[in-house]
N, C-alpha and C positions, 0 to 999 in steps of 0.2 A: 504494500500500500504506500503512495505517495505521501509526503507531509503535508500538503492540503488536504487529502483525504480521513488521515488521521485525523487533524486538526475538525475538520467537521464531522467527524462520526464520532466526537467527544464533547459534541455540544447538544447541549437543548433546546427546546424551541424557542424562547425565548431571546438566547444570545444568538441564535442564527436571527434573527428579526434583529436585533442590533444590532449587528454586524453589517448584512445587509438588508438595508430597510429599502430601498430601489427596487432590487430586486424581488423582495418578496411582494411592492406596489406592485409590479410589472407583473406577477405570478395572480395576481388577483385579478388585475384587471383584466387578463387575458382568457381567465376562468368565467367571465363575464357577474362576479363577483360570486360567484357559488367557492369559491375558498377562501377560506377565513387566512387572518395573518401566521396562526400556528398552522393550520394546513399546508398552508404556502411555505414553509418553513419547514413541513416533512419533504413534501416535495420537493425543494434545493436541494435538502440532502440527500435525499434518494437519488436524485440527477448528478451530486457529484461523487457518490458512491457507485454509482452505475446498478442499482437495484430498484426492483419493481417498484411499483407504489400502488395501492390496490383503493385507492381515492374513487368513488365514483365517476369522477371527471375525466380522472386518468384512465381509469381503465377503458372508458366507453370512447373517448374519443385518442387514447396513443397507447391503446393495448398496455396497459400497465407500464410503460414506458415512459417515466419520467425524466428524462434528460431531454426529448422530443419535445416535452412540453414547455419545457426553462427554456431549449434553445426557439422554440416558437414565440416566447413571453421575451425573449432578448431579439429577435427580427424583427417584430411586428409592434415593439414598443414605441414607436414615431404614430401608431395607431390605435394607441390605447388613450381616447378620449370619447365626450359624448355619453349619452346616457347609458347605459352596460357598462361599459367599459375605460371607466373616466378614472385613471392613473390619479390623478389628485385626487378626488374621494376616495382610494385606495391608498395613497400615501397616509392622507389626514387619520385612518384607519390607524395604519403602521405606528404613524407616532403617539396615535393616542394609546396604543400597544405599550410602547417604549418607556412611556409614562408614567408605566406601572400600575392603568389602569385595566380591566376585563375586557377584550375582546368581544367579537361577535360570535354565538356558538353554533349556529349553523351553517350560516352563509354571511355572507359580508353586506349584502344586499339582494333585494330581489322586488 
């Protein structure tokens, strides 16, 4: 295993949302908000561990294949705005995460 890899497969969901809070925005909104910021935060790391992720989102739309999805949430991020899929109401999510306040527990929006 690589030292990035270590390094996030020894974190929780939490400080993967610190760490990267972009990226777990960008995982939300590409989810069309059906993932929460810890969701979003399994899924990194399952994408940089290279293991399934059995998310309802994941699976149905990239065969449990969560690195598919990260790398879809990092291409298609110049298009995560608008109603669904609005990057800033995903960020303002993340940080209110960050905060140390409770999260959203099913979906992020809908």
């Amino acid at each position: 295993m690589e030292q990035a890899e270590l390094k996030i497969a020894g974190m929780n969901q939490r400080q993967i949302i610190t760490r990267w809070p972009r990226i777990t925005a960008h995982i939300i909104a590409e989810s069309l908000g059906y993932a929460t910021p810890e969701s979003a935060a399994l899924i990194l790391r399952d994408a940089a561990l290279k293991k399934p992720n059995y998310c309802e989102w994941i699976d149905a739309c990239y065969q449990t294949n969560a690195r598919k999805a990260v790398e879809g949430a990092v291409q298609r991020r110049h298009y995560h705005q608008g109603y669904m899929a609005s990057y800033q109401q995903a960020l303002g999510i993340v940080r209110h995460v960050n905060q140390g306040n409770p999260g959203p527990e099913l979906a992020s929006w809908f």
